[in-house]
C-alpha positions in Angstrom: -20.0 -28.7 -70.6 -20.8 -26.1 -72.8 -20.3 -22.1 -72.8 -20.4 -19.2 -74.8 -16.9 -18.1 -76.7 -15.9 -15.0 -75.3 -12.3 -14.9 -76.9 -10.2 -17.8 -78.8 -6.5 -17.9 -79.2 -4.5 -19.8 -80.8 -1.0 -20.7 -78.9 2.3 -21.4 -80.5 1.4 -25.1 -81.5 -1.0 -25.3 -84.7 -3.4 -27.5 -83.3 -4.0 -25.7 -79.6 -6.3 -23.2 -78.7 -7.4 -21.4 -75.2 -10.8 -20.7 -75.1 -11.5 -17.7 -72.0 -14.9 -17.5 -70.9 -16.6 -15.8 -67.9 -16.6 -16.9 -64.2 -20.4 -17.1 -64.6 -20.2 -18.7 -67.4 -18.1 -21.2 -66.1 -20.1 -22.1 -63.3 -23.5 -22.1 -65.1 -21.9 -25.0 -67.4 -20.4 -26.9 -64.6 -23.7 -26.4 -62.9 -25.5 -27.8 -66.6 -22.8 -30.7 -66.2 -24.2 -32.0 -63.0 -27.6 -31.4 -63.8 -27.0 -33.2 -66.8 -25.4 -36.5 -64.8 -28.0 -35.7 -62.0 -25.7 -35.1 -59.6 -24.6 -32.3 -56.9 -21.0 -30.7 -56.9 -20.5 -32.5 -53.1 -21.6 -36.3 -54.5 -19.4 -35.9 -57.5 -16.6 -35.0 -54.9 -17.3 -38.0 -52.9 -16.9 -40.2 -55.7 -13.6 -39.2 -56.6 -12.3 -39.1 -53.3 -13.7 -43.0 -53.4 -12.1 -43.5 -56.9 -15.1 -44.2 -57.8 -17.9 -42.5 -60.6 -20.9 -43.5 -61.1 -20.4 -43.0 -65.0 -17.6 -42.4 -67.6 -19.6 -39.2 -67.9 -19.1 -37.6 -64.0 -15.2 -39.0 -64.2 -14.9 -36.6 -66.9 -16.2 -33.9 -65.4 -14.2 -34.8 -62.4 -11.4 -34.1 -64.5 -12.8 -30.6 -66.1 -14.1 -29.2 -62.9 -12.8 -31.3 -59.8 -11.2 -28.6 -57.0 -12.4 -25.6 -59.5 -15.6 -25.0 -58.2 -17.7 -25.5 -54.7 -20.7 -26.0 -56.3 
């Protein structure tokens, strides 16, 4: 997934940061995402409730967006 950098902070470890982006922007990359993997928010759902992704790829973005969005 990738977005725009609205704001960057850096937390009290050295090597963390929080990145805060839009709602819209959010959903416009997690909508790129399953473009990208050819897949709609619902079949990527029903993989994971199966346990199991068609890719390495969609488990990852599982992980990112899975119960964020009802795409």
């Amino acid at each position: 997934m990738s977005v725009a950098i609205n704001e960057q902070w850096q937390t009290d470890h050295d090597d963390d940061f929080v990145i805060v982006v839009s709602e819209e922007e959010y959903l416009a990359a997690a909508k790129r995402a399953l473009d990208d993997l050819g897949l709609t928010y619902a079949e990527l759902e029903k993989q994971a409730a199966e346990g199991c992704f068609t890719s390495a790829q969609a488990r990852a973005l599982w992980v990112s967006i899975g119960g964020t969005v009802g795409l």
